[in-house]
TIRO-2110 file (N, C-alpha, C; in Angstrom, 1 decimal):
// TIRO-2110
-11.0, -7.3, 25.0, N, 1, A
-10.2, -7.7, 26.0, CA, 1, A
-8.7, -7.6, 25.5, C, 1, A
-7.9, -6.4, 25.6, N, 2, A
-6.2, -6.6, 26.2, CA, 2, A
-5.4, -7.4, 25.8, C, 2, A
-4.2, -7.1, 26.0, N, 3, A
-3.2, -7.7, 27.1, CA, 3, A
-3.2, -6.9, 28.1, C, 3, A
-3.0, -7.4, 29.2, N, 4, A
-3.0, -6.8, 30.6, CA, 4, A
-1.9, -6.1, 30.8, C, 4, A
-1.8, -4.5, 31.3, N, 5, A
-0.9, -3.9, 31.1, CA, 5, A
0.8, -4.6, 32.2, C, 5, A
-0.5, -5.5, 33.3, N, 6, A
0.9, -6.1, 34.2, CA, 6, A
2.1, -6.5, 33.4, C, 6, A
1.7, -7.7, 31.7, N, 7, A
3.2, -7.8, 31.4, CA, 7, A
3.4, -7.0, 30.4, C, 7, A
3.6, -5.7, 30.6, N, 8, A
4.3, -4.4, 29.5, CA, 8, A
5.0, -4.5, 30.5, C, 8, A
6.3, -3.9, 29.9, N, 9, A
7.3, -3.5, 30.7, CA, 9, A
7.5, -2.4, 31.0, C, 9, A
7.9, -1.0, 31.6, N, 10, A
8.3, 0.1, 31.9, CA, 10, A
8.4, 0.9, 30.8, C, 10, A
7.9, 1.9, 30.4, N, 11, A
7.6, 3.0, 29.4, CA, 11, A
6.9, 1.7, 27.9, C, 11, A
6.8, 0.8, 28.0, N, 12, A
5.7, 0.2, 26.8, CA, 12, A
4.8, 0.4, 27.0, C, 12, A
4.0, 0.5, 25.9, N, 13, A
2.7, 1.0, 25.5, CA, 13, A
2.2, 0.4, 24.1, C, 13, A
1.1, -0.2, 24.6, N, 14, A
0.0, -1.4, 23.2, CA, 14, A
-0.3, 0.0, 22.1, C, 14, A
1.0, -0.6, 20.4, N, 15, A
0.0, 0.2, 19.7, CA, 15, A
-1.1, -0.6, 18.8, C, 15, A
-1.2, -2.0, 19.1, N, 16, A
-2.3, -2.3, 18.3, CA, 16, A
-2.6, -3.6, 19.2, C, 16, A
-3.8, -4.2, 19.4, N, 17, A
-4.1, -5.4, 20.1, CA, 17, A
-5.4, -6.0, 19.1, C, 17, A
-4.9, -7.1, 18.4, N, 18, A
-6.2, -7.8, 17.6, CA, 18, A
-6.0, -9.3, 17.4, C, 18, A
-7.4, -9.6, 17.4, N, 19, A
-7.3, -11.1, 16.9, CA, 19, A
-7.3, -11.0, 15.5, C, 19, A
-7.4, -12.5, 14.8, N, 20, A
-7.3, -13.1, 13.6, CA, 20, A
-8.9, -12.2, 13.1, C, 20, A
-8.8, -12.0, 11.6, N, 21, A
-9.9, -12.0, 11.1, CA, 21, A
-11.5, -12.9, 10.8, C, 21, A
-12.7, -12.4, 11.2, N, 22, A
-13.3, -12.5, 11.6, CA, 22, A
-14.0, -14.1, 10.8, C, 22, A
-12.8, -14.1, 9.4, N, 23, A
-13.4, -14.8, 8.1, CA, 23, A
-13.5, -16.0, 9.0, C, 23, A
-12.6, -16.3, 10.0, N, 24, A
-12.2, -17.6, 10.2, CA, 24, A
-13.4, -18.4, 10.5, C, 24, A
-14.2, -17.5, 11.2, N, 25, A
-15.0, -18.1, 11.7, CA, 25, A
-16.8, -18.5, 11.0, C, 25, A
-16.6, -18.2, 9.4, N, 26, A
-17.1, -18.5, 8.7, CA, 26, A
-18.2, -19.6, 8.5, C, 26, A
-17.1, -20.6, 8.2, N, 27, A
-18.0, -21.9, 8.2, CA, 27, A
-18.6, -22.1, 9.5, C, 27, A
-18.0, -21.8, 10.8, N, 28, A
-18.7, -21.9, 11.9, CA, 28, A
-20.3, -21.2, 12.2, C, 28, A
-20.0, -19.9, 11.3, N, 29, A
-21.5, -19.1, 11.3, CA, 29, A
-22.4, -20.0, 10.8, C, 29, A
-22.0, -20.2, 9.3, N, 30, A
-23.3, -21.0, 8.8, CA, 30, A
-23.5, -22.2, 9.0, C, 30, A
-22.5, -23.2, 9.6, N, 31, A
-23.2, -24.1, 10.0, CA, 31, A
-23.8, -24.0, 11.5, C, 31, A
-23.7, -23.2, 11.7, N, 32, A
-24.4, -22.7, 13.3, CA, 32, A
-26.2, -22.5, 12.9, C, 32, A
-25.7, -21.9, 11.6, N, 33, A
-27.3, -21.4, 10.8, CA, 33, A
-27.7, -22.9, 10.7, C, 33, A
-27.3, -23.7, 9.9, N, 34, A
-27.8, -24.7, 9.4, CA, 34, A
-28.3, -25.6, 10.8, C, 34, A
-27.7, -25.6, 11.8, N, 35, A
-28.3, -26.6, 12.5, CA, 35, A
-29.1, -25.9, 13.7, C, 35, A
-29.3, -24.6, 13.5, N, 36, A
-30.9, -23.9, 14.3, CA, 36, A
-31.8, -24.5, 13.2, C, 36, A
-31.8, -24.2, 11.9, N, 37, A
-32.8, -24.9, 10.6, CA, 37, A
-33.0, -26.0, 11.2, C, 37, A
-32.2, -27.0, 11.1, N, 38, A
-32.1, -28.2, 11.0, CA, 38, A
-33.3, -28.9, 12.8, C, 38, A
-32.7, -28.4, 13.5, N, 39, A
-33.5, -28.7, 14.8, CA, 39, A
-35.1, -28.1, 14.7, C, 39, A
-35.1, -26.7, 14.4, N, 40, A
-36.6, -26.5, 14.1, CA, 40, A
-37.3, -27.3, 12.7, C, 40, A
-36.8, -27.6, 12.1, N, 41, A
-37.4, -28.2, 11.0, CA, 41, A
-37.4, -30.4, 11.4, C, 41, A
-36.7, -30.5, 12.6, N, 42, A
-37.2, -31.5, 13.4, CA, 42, A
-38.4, -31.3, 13.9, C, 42, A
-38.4, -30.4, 14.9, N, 43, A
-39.6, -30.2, 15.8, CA, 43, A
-40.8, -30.0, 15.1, C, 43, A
-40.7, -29.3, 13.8, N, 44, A
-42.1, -29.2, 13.0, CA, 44, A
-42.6, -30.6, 12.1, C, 44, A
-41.4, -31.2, 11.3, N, 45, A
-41.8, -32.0, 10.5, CA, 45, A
-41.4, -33.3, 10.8, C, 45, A
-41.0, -33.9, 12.4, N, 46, A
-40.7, -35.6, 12.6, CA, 46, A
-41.9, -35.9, 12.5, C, 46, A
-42.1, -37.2, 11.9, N, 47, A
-43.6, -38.0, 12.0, CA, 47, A
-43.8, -38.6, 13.3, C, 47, A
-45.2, -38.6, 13.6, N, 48, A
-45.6, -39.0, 14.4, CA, 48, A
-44.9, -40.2, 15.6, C, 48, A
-44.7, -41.0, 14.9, N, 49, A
-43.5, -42.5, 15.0, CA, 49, A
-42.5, -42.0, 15.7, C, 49, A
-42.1, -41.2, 15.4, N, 50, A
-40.6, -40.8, 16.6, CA, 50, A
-40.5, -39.5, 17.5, C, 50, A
-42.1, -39.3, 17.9, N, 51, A
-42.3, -38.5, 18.6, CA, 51, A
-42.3, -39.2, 20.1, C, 51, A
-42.3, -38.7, 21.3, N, 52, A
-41.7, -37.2, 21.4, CA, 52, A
-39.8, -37.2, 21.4, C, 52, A
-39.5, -38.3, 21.2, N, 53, A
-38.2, -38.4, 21.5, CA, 53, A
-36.7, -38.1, 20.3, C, 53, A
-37.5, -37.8, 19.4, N, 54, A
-37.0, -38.0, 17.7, CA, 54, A
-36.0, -36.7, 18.0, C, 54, A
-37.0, -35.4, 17.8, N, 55, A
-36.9, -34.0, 18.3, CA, 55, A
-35.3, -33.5, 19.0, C, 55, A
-35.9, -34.4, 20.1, N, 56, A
-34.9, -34.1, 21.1, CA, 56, A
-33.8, -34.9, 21.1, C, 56, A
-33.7, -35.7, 20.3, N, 57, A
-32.6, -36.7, 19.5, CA, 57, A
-31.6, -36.0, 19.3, C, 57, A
-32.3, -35.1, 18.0, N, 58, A
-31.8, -34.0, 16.8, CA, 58, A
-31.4, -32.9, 18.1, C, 58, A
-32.2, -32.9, 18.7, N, 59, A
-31.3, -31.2, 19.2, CA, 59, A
-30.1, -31.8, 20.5, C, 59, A
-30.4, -32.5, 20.7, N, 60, A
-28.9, -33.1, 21.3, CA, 60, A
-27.8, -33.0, 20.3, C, 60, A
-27.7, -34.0, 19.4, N, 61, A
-26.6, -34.0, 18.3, CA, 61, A
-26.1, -32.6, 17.9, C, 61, A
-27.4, -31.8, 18.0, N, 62, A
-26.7, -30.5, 17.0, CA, 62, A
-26.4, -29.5, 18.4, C, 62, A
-25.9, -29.5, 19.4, N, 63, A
-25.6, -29.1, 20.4, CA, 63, A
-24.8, -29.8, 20.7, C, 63, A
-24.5, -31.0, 20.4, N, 64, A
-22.9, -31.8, 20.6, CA, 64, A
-22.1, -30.8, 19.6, C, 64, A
-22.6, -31.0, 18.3, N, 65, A
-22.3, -30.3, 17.0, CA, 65, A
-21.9, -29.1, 17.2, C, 65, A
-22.3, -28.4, 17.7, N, 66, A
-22.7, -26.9, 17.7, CA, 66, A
-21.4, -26.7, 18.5, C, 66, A
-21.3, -27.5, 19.8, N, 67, A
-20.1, -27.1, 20.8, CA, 67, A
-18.7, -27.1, 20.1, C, 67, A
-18.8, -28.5, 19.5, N, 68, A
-17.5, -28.9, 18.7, CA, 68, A
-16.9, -28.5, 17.8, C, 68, A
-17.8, -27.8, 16.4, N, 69, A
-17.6, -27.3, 15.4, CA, 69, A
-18.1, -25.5, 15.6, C, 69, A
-18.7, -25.2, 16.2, N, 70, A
-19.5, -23.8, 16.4, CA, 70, A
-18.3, -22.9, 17.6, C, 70, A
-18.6, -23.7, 18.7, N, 71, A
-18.3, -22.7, 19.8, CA, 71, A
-16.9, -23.3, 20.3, C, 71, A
-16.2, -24.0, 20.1, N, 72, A
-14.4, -24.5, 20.3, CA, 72, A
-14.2, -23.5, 19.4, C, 72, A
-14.1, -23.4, 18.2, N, 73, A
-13.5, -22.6, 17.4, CA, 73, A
-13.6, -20.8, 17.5, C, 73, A
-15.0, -20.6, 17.7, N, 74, A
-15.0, -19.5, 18.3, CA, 74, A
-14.2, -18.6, 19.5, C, 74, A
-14.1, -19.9, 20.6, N, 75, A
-13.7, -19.5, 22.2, CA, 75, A
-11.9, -19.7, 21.7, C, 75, A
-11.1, -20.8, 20.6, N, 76, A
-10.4, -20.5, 20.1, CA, 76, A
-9.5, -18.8, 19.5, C, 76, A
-10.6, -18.6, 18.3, N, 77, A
-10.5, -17.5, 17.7, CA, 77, A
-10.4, -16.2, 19.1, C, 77, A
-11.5, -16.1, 19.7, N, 78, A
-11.4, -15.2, 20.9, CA, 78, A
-10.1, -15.4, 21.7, C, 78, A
-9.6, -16.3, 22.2, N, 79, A
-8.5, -16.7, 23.1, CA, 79, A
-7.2, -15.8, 21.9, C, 79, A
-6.7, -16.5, 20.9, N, 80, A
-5.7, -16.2, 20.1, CA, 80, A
-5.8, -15.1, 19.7, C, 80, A
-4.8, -14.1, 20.0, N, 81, A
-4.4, -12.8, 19.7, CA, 81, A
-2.7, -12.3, 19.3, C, 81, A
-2.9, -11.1, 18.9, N, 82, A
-1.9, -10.9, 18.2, CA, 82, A
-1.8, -9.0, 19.0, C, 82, A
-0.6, -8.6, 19.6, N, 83, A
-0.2, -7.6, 20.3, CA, 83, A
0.7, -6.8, 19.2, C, 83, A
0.8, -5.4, 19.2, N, 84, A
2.2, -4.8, 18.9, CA, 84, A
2.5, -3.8, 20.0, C, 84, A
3.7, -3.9, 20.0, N, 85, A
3.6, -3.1, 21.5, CA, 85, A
4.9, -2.0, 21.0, C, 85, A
5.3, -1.1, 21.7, N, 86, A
6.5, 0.1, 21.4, CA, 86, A
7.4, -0.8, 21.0, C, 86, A
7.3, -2.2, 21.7, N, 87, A
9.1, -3.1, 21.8, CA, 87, A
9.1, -4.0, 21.4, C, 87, A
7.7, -4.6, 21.3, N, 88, A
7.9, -6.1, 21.0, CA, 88, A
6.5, -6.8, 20.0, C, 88, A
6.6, -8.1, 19.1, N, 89, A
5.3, -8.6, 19.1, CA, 89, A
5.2, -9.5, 19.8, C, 89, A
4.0, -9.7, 20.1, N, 90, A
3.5, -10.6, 20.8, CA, 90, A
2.1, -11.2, 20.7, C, 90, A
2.3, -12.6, 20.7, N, 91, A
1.2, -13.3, 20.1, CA, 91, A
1.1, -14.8, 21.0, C, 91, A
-0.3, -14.6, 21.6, N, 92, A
-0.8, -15.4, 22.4, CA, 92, A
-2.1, -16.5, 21.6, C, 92, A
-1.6, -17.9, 22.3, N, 93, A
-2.8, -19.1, 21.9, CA, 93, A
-3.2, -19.7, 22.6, C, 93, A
-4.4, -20.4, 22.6, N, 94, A
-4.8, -21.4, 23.7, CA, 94, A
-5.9, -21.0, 24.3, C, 94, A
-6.9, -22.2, 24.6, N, 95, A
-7.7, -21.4, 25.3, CA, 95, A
-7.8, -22.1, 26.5, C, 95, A
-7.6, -23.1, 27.4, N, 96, A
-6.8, -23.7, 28.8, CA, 96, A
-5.9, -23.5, 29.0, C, 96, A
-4.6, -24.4, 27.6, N, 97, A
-3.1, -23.8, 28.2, CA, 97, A
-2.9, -23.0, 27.2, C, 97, A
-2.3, -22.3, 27.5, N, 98, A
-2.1, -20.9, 26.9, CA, 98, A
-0.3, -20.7, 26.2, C, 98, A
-0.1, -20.6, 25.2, N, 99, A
1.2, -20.5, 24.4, CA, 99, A
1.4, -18.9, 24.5, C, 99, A
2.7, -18.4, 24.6, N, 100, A
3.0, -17.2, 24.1, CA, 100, A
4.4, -17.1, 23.4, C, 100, A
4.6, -16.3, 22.8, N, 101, A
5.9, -15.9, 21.6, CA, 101, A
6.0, -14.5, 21.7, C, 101, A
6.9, -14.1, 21.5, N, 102, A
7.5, -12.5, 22.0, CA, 102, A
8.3, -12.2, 20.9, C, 102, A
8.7, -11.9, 20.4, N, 103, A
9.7, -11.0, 19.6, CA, 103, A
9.7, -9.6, 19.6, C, 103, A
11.3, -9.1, 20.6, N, 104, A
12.0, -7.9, 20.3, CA, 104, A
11.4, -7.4, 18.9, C, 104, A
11.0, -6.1, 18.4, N, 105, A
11.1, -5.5, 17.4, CA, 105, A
12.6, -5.2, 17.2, C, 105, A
13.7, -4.8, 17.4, N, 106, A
14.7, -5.1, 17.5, CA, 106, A
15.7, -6.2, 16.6, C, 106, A
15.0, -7.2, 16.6, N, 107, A
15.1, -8.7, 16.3, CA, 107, A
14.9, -9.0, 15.0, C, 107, A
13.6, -8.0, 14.6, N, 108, A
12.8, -8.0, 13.1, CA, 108, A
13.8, -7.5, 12.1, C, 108, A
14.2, -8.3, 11.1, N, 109, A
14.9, -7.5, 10.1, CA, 109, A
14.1, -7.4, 8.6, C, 109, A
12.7, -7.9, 9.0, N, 110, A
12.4, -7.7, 7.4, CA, 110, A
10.9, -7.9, 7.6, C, 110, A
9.3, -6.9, 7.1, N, 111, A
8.2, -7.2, 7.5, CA, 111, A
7.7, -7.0, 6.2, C, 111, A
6.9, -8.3, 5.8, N, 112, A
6.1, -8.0, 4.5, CA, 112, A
4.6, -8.7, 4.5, C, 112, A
4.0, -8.7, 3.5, N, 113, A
2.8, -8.9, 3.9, CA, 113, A
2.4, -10.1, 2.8, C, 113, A
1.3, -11.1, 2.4, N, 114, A
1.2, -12.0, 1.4, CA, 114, A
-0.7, -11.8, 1.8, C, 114, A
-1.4, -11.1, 0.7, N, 115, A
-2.7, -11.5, 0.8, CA, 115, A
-3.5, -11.8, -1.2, C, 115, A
-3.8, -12.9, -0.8, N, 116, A
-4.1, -13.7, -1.8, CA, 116, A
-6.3, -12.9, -2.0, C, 116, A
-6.7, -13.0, -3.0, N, 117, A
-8.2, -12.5, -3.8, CA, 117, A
-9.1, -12.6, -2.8, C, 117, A
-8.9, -13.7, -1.6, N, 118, A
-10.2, -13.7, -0.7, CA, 118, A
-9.3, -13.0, 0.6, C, 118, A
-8.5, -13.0, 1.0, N, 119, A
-8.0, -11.7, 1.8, CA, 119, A
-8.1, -9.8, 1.1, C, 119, A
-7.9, -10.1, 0.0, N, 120, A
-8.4, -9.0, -0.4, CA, 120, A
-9.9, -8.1, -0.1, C, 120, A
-10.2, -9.4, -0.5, N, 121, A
-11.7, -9.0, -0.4, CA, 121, A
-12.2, -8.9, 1.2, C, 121, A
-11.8, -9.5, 1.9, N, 122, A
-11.7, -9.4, 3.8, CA, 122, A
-11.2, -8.1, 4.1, C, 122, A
-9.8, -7.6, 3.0, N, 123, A
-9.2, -6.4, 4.5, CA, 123, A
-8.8, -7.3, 5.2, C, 123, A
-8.2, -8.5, 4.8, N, 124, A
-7.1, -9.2, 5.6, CA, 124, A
-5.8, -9.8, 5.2, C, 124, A
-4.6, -10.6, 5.5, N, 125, A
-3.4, -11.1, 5.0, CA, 125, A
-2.7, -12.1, 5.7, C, 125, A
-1.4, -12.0, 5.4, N, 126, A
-0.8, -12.9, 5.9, CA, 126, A
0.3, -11.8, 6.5, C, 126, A
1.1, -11.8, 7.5, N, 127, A
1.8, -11.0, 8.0, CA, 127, A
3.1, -11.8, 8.3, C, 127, A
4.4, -11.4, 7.1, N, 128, A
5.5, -12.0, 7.5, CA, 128, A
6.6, -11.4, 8.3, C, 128, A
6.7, -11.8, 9.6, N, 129, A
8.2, -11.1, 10.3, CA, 129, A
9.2, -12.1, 10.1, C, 129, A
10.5, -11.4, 9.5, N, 130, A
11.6, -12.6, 9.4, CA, 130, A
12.6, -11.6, 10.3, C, 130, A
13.3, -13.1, 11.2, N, 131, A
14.2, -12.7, 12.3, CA, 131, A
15.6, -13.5, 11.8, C, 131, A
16.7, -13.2, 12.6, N, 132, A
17.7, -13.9, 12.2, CA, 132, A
17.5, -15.7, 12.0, C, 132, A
16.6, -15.8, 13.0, N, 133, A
16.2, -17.5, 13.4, CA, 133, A
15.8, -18.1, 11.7, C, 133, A
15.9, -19.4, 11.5, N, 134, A
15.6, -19.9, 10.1, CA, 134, A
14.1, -19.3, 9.7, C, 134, A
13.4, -19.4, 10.8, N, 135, A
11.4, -19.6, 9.7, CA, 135, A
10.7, -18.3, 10.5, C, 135, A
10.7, -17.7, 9.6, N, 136, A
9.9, -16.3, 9.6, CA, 136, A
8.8, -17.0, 10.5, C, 136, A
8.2, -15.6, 11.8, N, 137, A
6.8, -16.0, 12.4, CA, 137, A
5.7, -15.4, 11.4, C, 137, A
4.7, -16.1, 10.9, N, 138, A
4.0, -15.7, 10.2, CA, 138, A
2.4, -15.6, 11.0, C, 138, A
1.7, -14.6, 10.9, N, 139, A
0.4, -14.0, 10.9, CA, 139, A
-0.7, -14.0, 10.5, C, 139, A
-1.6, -15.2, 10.5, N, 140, A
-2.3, -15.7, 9.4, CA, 140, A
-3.6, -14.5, 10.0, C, 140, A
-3.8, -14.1, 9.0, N, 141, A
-5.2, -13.5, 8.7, CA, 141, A
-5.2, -12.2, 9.8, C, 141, A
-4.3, -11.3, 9.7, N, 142, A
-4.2, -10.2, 10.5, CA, 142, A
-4.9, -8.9, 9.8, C, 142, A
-6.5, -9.0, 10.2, N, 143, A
-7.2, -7.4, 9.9, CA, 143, A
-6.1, -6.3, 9.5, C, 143, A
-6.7, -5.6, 8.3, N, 144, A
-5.9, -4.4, 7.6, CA, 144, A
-4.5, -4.7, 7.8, C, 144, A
-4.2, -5.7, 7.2, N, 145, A
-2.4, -6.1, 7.3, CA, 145, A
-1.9, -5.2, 6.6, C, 145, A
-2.5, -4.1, 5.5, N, 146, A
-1.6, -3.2, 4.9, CA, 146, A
-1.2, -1.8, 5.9, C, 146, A
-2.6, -1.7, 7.0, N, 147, A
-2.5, -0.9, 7.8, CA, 147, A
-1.1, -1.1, 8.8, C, 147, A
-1.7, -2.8, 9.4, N, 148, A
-0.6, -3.3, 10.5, CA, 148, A
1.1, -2.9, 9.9, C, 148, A
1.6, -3.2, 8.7, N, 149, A
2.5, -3.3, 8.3, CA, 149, A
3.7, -1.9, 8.0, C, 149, A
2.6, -1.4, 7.8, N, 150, A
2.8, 0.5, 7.7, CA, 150, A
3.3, 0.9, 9.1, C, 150, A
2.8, 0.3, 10.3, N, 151, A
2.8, 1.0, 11.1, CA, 151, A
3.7, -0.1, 11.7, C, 151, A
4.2, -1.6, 11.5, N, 152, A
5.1, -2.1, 12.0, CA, 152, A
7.0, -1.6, 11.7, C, 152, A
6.9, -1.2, 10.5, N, 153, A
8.1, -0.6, 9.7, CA, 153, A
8.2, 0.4, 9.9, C, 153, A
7.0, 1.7, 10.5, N, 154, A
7.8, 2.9, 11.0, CA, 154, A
7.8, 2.8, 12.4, C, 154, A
7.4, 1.8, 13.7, N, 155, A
8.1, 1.3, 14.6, CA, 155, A
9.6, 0.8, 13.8, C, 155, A
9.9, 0.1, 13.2, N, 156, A
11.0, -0.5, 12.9, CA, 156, A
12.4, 0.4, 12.6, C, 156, A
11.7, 1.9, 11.9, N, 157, A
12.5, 2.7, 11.0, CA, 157, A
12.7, 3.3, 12.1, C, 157, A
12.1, 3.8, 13.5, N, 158, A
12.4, 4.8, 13.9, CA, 158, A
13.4, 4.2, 15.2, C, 158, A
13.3, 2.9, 15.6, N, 159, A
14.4, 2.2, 16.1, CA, 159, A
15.3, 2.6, 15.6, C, 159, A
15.4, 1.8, 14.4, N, 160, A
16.7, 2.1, 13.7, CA, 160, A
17.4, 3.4, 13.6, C, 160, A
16.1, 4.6, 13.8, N, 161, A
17.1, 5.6, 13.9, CA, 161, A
17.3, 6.2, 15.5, C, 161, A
16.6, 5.8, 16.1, N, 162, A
17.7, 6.1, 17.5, CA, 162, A
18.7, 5.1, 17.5, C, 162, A
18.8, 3.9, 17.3, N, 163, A
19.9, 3.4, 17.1, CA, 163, A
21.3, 4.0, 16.9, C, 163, A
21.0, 4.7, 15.4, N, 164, A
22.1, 5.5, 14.4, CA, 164, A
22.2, 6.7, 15.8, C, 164, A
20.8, 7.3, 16.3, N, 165, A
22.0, 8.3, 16.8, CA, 165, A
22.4, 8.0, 18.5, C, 165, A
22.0, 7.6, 19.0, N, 166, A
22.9, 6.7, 20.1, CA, 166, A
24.1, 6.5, 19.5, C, 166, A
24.6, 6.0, 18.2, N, 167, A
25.5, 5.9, 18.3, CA, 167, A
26.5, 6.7, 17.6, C, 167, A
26.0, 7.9, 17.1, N, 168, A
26.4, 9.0, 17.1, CA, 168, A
27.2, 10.1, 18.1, C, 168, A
26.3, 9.3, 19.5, N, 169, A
26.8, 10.4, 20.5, CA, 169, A
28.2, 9.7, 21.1, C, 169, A
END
């Protein structure tokens, strides 16, 4: 799923549309694992004594569980995305109300990247844009950030050079 081409503006065009890397959702996997275990290993092994209601105790809780810790974070991760577009970034959050942030490429005067031993090992990073504004927007866990970054700075470089010759003419 996009950004919808309705808000590009007139000759823009998406060159990258991704969410956060997939690590995030890690602990959500395995305790997703842990508490399918956990419910089937109710239904086989409750004693007698807290049948038939014990069971179905347990798979309530871990379906309260499951919503809160499992699938918020998920529908989260899914909702929050990160755009680059010809002109601008743009980075959407929320999954009811919905936050957006825009920044002109234009605006960017400096793109670098911070990925620490377990981003390494992901193919993921930290993505810093610094703008004239005090606090850099930073990009937590942006898939192939060495890729993204390569490709944010020759958008950047080649502004800059129509810039120079616009004003050349």
């Amino acid at each position: 799923m996009g950004l919808p081409t309705k808000y590009l503006g007139k000759d823009e065009v998406i060159i990258r549309h991704m969410h956060s890397h997939v690590k995030e959702l890690f602990l959500a996997i395995i305790l997703a694992v842990l508490l399918i275990v956990a419910v089937v290993a109710a239904f086989i092994f409750i004693p007698e004594s807290a049948k038939p209601w014990g069971p179905y105790i347990v798979l309530g809780l871990a379906i309260i569980l499951a919503i809160w810790k499992v699938f918020i974070p998920w529908l989260k991760w899914f909702t929050d995305t990160y755009t680059i577009t010809s002109r601008r970034i743009i980075t959407r959050t929320g999954i009811i109300a919905k936050n957006g942030h825009d920044i002109p490429l234009a605006r960017i005067s400096n793109v670098s990247y911070e990925h620490d031993l377990i981003d390494r090992i992901f193919g993921c990073g930290t993505l810093i844009l610094e703008t004239s504004a005090d606090n850099p927007l930073r990009l937590h866990d942006v898939p192939k950030v060495e890729e993204v970054h390569v490709e944010l700075t020759e958008l950047l470089f080649a502004d800059d050079h129509h810039r120079e010759l616009d004003r050349d003419y």
